[in-house]
C-alpha positions in Angstrom: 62.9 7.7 -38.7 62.4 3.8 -38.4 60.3 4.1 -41.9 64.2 5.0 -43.4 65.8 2.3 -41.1 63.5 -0.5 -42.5 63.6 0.4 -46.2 67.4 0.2 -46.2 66.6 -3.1 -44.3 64.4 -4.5 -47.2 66.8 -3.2 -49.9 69.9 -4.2 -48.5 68.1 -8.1 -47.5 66.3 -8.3 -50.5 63.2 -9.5 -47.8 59.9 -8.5 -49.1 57.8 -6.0 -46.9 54.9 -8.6 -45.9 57.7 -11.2 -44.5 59.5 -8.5 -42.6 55.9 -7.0 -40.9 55.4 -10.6 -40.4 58.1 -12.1 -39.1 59.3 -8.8 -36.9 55.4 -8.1 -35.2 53.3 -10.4 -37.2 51.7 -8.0 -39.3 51.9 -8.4 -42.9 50.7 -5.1 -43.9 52.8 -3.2 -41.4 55.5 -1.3 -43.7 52.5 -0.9 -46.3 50.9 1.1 -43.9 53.6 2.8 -42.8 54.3 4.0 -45.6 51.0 5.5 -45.9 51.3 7.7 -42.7 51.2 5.0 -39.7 53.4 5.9 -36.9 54.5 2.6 -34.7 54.6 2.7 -30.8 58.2 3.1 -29.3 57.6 -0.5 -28.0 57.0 -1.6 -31.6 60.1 0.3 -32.7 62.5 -0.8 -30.3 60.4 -4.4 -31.2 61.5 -3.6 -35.1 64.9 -2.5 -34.4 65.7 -6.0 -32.2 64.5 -7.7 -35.1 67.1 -6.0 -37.9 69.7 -6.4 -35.5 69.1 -10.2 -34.6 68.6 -11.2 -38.3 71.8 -9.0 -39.7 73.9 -10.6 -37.1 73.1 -13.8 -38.3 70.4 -14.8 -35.7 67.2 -15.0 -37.8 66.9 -16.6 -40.9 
């Protein structure tokens, strides 16, 4: 579940959850509504995993 994925993301960054939604799709509220039930497109999920990659390798800051 990409909900799991990007929780270990913000914990392990320390990145707050409005900078993440707006830096990896440009919605601030993005994880808060996730977390309260929204289910992102596979394009927005493939879009959110790119983004944890790029930035963990070092690509993003």
């Amino acid at each position: 579940m990409i909900l799991r994925q990007i929780e270990k993301f913000l914990r392990d960054t320390g990145m707050a959850p409005t900078r993440f939604g707006r830096d990896a799709v440009r919605d601030p509220r993005l994880v808060f509504d996730m977390r309260n039930g929204r289910e992102p497109s596979v394009r927005m999920t493939k879009r959110l995993e790119h983004f944890m990659n790029i930035y963990q390798n070092g690509a993003v800051s």
